[in-house]
N, C-alpha and C positions, 0 to 999 in steps of 0.2 A: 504493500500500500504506500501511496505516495505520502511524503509529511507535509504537515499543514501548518501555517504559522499565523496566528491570530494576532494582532496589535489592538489594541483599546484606549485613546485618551478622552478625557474631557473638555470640553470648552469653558466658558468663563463667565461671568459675570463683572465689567470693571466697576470699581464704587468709587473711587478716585484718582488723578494723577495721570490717567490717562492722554497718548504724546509726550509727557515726559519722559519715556521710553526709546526714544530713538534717538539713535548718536550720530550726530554727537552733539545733538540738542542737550541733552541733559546736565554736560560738562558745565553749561552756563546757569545753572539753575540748582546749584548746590545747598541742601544734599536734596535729591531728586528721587523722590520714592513712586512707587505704584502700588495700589490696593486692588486686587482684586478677590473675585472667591470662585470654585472650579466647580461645574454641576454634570448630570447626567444626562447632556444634551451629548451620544459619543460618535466620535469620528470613529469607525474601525475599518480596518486594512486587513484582508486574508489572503496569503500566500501560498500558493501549492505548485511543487516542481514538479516538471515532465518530463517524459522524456523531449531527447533533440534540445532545438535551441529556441524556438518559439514562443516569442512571449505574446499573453494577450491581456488588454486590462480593459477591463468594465469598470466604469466608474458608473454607480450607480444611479446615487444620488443627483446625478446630471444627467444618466438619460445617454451615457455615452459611451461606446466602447470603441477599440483599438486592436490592430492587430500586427506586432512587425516581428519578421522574418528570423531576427538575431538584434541582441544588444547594440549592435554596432548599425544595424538597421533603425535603432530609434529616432523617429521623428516629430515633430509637432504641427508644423507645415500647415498641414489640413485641419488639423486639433487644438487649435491656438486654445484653446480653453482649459485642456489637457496638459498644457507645459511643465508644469511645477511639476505633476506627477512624471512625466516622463523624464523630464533630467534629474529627479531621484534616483528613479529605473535605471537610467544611462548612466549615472553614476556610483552606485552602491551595489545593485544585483549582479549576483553574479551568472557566470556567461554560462546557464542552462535554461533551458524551457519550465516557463512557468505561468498561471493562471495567477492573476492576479482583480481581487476585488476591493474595491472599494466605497465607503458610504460614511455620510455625517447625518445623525439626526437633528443638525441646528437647520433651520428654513435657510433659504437663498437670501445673503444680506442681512441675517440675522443681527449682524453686530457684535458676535460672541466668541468672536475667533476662530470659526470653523475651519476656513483652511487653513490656519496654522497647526492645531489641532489632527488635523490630516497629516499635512507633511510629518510631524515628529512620528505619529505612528505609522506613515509608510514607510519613514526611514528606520526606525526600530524594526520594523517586521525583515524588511531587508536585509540589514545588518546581521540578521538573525540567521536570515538565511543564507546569507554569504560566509555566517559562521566568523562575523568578525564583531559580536555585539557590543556597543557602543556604551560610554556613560553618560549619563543623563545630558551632564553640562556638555560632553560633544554632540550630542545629538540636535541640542536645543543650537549651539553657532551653527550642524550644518544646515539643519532646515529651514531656519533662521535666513544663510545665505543664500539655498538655492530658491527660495520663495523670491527672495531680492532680484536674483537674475531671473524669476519668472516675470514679474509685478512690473520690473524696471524703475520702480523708485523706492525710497525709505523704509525702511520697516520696522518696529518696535520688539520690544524684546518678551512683553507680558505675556501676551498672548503663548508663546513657547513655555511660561515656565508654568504657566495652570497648566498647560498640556500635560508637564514630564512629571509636574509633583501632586498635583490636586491639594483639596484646602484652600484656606485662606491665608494668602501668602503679601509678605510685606517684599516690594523687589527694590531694591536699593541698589539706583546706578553712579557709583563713585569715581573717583578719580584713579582707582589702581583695578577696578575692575566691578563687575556685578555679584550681590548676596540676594541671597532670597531667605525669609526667615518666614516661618510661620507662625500666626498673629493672632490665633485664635483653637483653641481646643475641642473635642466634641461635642461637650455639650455646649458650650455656646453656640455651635456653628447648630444643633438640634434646634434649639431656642431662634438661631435665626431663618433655620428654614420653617419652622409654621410662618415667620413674619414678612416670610418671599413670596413677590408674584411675578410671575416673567409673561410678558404677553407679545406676541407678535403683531406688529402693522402691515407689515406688507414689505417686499422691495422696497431698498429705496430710489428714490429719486433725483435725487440730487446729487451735484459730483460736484459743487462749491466746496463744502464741508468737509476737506480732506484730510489727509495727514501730509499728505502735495503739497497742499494749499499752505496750509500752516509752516511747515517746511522750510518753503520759498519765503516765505515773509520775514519766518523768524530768522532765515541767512541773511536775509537785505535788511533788517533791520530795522523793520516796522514796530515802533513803538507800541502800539496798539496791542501788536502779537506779543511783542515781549513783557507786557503786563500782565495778558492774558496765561502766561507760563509762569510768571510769579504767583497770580492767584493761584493758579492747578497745584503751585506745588504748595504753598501754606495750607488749601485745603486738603491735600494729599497726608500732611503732616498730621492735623488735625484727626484727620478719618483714622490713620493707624491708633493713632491715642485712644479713639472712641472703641473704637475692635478691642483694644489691651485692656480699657475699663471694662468691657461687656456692655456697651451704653447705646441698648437700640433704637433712644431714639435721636440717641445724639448720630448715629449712622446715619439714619433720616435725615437729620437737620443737615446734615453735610453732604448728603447726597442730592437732598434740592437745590444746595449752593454749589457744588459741580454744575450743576445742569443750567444754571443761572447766569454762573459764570461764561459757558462755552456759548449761550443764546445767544448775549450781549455783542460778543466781536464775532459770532460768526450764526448772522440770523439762519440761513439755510438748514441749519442743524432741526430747524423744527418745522413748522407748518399751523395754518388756521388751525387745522383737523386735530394734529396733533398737542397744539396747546389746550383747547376747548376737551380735549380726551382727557389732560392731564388735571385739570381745574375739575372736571366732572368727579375724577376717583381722590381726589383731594376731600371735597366735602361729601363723600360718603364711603371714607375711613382709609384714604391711604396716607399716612405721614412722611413718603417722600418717593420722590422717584427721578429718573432718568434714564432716557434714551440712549443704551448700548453703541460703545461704536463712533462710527462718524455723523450718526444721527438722520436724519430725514424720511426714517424708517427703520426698518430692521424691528427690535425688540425692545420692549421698555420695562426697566427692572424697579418696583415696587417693592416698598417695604409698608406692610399694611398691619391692621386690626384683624387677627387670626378669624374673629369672628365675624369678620365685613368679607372675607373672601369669596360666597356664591354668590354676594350682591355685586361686589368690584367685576367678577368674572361676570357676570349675567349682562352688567352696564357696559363692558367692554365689545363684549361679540355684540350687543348691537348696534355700535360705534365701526363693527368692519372687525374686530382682532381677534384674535384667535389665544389662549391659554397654553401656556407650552408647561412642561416639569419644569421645576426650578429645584431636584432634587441634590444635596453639594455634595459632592465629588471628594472623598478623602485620598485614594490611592492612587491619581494620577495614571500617569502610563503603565500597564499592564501586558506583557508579550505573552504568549500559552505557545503550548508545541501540543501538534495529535497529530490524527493520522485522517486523510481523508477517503 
């Protein structure tokens, strides 16, 4: 029987700090933390050798699949959508026939890090199979990298490390390098999952609200933008404070000023729809919330009244959105071997 190799990570939820994660943004913005917390929205990657040299991959989740001749035959060409995964392929697997699947249960634009999410566990599943497995911290630069040479612009660093570690993770990007600490134990993270709601909008729409956009500003020097990374990062500061007290509603109160903050210098992040949705689950029990991401869509993450949640869920779907898990994630990246 052929061996089968399973990969599994989580995606994310960010609660602060986010864009302070990419470099070398964050150098100027000292000390430069990100908050996030890892749920069970999972990316998973299945790998199974064949014989000959034939690789083929299904990506699921996109409706898409692929089929080339030999390693050395990988292309993207025709499958520009497909890229990241294939220069994984082309760079990590090794040179035998294999069937390769993969799938995220975060929606399209979710805002919760799904492809990064992916890449670490296609490259973990690889690595595995090439029999060269990886640690954590390498896994997370290479996927890190080769997502960069998919995307073709900047990329953050958060997103990879709720992948590789799960939890609630403080990531601290310093002057000699990045730490990741965890900022929160089980039962509090118990206590804050009754107080999560994760709900989906839709794609988004807008391509203003970027991590490009911000980027570009904040290299040329736009004041504006460099305020706006001073705010993110004192409430960044703050948010881990509140995680270390256990203070959920001080999490709330600083997840509304994230979200407050990013509106003001960068209107696109939101929408009529989407402010008028937000004002709605405000006065009938949410105590704080923000739109995951780049904003203009994707997921909006809610800290609510345990016992407001059929009514927030019920006002929501008929506003358009849809209730996703918001189950958190303790064990990060997880590889399995069988046999298929």
């Amino acid at each position: 029987m052929a061996e089968l190799i399973v990969a599994r990570t989580p995606t994310r939820i960010d609660f602060a700090g986010g864009t302070l994660d990419i470099p070398p943004l964050y150098l100027f913005h000292q000390p430069a933390i990100t908050i996030n917390v890892a749920i069970d929205l999972i990316a998973e990657v299945t790998v199974t050798q064949r014989p000959g040299r034939t690789i083929r991959l299904l990506a699921s989740d996109q409706g898409r699949q692929v089929t080339w001749p030999s390693r050395e035959k990988i292309s993207w060409t025709r499958q520009p959508f497909l890229e990241m995964l294939a220069r994984l392929i082309q760079s990590l697997a090794p040179d035998t026939g294999m069937d390769i699947r993969t799938a995220c249960q975060a929606p399209a634009g979710a805002g919760t890090g799904g492809s990064s999410a992916l890449a670490i566990a296609t490259a973990a599943a690889l690595a595995a199979v090439a029999g060269r497995p990886l640690q954590r911290s390498a896994l997370i630069e290479y996927a890190k990298s080769i997502e960069t040479q998919a995307i073709r612009v900047p990329t953050g660093y958060q997103d990879y490390y709720a992948a590789a570690y799960g939890g609630a993770s403080s990531i601290e990007f310093g002057l000699t390098g990045i730490r990741r600490t965890a900022i929160a134990g089980k039962a509090f993270l118990a206590q804050l999952e009754r107080h999560l709601l994760l709900l989906y909008l839709g794609k988004p729409r807008f391509s203003g609200a970027n991590n490009w956009d911000l980027f570009k500003r904040h290299i040329e020097g736009d004041r504006r933008t460099l305020a706006l990374f001073d705010a993110l990062q004192a409430n960044a500061l703050a948010m881990r404070q509140a995680f270390q007290a256990q203070d959920l509603r001080g999490i709330a109160h600083l997840l509304n000023r994230d979200w407050e903050i990013r509106r003001r210098v960068l209107p696109t992040m939101s929408s009529p729809a989407i402010d008028g949705l937000i004002r709605a689950l405000r006065r009938a029990g949410a105590l704080g919330a923000r739109v995951c991401g780049a904003g203009g869509g994707g997921c909006l993450a809610l800290i609510i009244e345990p016992e407001a949640r059929a009514k927030l869920i019920a006002l929501a779907e008929a506003a358009g959105a849809k209730s996703l898990p918001s189950v958190i994630n303790m064990r990060g990246l997880v590889v399995q071997r069988g046999k298929a």
